[in-house]
C-alpha positions in Angstrom: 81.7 142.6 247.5 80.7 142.0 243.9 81.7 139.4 241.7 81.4 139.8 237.9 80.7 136.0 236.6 82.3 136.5 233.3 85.6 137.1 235.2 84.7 134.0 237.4 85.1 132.0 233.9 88.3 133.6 232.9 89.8 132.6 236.6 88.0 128.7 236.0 89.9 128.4 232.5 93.0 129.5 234.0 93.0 126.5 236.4 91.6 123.9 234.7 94.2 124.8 231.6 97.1 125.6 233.8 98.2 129.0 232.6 96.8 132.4 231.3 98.2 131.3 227.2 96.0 128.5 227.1 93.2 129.7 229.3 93.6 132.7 226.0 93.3 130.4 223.2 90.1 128.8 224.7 88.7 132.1 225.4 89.5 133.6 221.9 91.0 136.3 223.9 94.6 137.7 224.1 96.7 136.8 227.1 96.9 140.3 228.0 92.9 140.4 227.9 92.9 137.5 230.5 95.7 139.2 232.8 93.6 142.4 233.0 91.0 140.7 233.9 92.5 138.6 236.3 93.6 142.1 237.8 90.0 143.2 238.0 89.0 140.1 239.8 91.4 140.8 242.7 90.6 144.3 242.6 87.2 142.9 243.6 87.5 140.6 246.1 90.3 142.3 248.0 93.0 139.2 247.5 95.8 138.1 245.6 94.6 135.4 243.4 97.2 134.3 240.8 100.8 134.4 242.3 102.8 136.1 239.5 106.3 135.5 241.3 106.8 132.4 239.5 108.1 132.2 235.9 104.4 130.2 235.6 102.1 131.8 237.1 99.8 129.8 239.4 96.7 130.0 241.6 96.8 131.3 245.5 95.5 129.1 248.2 92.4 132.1 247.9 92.4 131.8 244.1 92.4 128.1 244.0 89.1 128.6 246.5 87.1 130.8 244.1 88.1 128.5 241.5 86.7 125.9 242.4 83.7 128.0 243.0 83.6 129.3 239.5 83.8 125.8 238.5 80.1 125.0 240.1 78.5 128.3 238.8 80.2 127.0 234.9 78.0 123.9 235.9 75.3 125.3 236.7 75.2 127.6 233.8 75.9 124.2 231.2 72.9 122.7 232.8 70.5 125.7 232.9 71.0 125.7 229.3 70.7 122.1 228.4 67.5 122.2 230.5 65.9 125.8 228.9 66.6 123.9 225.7 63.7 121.8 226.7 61.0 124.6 226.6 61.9 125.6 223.0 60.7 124.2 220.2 63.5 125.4 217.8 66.7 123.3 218.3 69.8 126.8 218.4 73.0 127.2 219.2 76.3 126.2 218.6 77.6 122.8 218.8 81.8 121.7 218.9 82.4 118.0 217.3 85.7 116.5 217.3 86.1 114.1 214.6 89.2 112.0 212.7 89.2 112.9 208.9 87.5 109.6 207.8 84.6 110.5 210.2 84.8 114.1 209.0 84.2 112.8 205.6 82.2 110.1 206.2 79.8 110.9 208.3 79.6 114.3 209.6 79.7 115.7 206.6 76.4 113.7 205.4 75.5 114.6 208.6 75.8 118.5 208.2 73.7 118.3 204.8 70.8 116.6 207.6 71.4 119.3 210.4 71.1 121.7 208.0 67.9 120.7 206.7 66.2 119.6 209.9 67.7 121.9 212.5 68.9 125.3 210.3 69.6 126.9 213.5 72.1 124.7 214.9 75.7 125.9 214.1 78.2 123.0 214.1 82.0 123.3 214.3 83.9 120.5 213.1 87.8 120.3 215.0 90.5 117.5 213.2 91.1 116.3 217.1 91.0 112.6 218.2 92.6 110.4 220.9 93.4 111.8 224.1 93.8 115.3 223.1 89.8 115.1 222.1 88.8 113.9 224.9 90.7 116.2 227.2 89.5 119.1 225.3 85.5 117.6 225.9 86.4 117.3 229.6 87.5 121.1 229.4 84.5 122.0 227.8 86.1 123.0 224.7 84.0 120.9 223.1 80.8 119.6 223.5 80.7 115.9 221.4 83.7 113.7 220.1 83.9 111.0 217.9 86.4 108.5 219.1 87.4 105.0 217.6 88.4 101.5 219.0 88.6 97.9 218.2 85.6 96.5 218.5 86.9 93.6 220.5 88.3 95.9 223.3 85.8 96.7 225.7 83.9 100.2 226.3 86.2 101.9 228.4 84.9 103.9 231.5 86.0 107.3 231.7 85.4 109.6 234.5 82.7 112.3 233.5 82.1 111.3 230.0 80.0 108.6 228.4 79.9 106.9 225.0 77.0 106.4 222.1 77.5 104.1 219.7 77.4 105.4 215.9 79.0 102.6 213.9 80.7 99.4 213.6 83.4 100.0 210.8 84.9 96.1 209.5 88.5 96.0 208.7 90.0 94.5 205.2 93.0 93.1 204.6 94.6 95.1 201.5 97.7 94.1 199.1 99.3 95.3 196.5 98.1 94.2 193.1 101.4 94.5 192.1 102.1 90.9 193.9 101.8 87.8 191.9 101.2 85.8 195.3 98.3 87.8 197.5 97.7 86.2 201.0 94.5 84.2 200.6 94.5 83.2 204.5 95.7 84.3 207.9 98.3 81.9 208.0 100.4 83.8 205.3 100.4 87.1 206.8 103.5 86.2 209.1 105.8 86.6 205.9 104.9 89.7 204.9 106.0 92.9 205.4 103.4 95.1 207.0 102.2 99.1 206.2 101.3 98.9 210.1 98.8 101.4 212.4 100.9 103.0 215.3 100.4 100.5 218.6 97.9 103.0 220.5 95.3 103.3 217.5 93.1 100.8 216.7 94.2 99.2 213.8 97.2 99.0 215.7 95.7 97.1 218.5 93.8 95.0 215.5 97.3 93.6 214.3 98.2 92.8 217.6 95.6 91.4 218.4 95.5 89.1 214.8 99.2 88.2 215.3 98.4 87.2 219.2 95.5 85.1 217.8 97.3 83.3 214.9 100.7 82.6 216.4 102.7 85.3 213.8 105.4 87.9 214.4 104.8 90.9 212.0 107.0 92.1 210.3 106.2 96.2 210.2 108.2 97.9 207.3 106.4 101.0 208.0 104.5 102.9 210.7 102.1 105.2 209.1 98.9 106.8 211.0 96.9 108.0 208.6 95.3 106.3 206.4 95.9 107.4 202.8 99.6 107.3 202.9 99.3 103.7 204.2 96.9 102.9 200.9 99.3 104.9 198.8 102.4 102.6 200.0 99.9 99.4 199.8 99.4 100.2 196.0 103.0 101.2 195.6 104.2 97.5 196.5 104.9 98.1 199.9 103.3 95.5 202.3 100.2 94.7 203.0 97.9 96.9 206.0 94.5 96.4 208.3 92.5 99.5 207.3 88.9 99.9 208.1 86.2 100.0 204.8 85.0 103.4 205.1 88.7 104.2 204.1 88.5 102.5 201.2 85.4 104.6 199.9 87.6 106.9 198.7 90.0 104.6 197.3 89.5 104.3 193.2 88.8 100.7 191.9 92.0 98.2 191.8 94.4 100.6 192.8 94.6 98.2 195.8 93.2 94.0 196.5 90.9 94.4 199.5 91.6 90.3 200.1 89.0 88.4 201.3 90.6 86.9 204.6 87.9 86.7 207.7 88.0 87.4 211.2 89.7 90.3 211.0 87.8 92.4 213.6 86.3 95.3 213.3 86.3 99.4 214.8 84.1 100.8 217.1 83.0 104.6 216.1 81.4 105.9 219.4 79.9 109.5 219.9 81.1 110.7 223.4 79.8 113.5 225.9 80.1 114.9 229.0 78.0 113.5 231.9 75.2 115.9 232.9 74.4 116.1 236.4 70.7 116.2 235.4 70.5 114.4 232.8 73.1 111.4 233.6 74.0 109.6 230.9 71.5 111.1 228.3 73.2 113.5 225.8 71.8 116.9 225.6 69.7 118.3 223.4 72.1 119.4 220.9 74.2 116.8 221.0 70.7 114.1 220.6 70.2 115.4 217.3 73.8 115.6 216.3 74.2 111.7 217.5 70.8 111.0 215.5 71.9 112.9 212.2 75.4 110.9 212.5 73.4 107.7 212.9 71.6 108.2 210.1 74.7 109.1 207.9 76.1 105.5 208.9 72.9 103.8 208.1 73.4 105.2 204.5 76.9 104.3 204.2 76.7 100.6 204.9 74.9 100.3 201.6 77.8 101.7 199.8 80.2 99.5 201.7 81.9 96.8 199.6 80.9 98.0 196.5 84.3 100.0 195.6 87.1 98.1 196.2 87.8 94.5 194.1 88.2 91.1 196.1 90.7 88.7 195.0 
């Protein structure tokens, strides 16, 4: 009996994505491709592997054995890599970074100018994915680094088979209108204002519930708005007032909003996470070292800039 491996990993995606479409898109083949294949692989071993009376297809007791088989030799493959990296001198290959667009213009795109300069032969991919989605895709092994966000003052969460690296801790400001005649100088006002709120599972989200938990105030949300320059663009227009964190206001142009000057507000945690290598444990691989260093560095530069393009009333 012979086994082509490369067949092996089309099998492996199609159980670990649950059905030959998505097992497609993270192949960057057709679903025809993967169905022929899948063919092939049965012609091989003699067995029914995918049971295709179903209107979704799904693995045979046999298939679901080899799967998890093609699963270890995946594995082993990763790791050989990671660890052959270590005999070369010249840092190759590509490298798949999830990032939110603040990050992506932030810091990974300072940090492309340094990869590209230091490491030429690197070949970064930048994917707009964050939250869950992200980190399902880096458990898949669609990608190999994401950048994830949190309040600071939640702890590090553990997650089964990946582990976090701090990059950067991102204050939030209080912003208002400069429309208002009356802009809240302290905590204790922000209970009678209407709010340009984050949605409850990001983290300035948490960071208002957290504020309002703290001072004894019920906020009043006017609007729910995720992303960040629509949230700024309804702060200017008059709106309410929002929690954002500074590196959003980089972009912001001088006095279009009042970054207040109220404390305590808390901050965002900006963690690089990875898989967990079997050999290496915690340690990121080579790749994803420099990647975490270059990002670093980009976050070093940036807290010079901080504070210096928004006006404080």
């Amino acid at each position: 009996m012979e086994i082509d491996p490369r067949r092996l990993r089309v099998l492996h995606e199609v159980a670990r994505r649950g059905g030959v479409v998505r097992a497609a898109e993270a192949l960057h083949l057709t679903a025809s491709a993967v169905s022929q294949q899948l063919a092939l692989l049965e012609r091989e071993v003699g067995l029914a592997l995918v049971d295709r009376s179903q209107r979704r297809i799904a693995l045979t007791p046999a298939g679901r054995v080899l799967a998890g088989y093609a699963e270890r030799v995946e594995e082993e493959l990763t790791e050989a890599k990671r660890e052959l990296t270590r005999f070369s001198e010249l840092l190759a290959g590509p490298v798949s970074i999830a990032a939110f667009p603040t990050v992506i213009r932030h810091l990974l795109v300072p940090a492309l100018g340094t990869l590209a300069e230091r490491h030429p032969e690197i070949r970064p991919r930048i994917h707009e994915l964050y939250g869950p989605p992200a980190l399902q895709e880096l458990r898949l092994g669609g990608i190999d680094l994401a950048i994830t966000e949190q309040d600071a003052d939640e702890p590090v969460p553990v997650r089964p088979s990946v582990v976090s690296h701090p990059l950067h801790v991102d204050e939030y400001r209080i912003v208002a209108p400069p429309s208002w005649t009356e802009v809240p100088r302290g905590v204790a006002e922000l209970g009678g204002v209407p709010w340009v709120a984050g949605p409850a599972d990001q983290a300035c989200g948490h960071a208002l519930e957290r504020l309002a938990a703290l001072y004894g105030f019920t906020p009043y949300r006017a609007h729910v708005i995720e992303e960040f320059p629509p949230t700024l663009a309804l702060v200017a227009a008059g709106h309410g007032v929002a929690i954002v964190p500074s590196l959003a206001l980089l972009d912001v142009p001088a006095g279009e909003v009042v970054v207040t000057d109220i404390t305590g507000v808390g901050a965002r945690r900006l963690d690089a996470v990875t898989r967990v290598s079997r050999t290496r444990s915690g340690e990121p691989g080579p790749l994803q070292a420099v990647v975490i260093a270059a990002l670093r560095g980009a976050a070093e530069v940036l807290v010079a800039r901080l504070g210096e393009r928004y006006e404080v009333r």
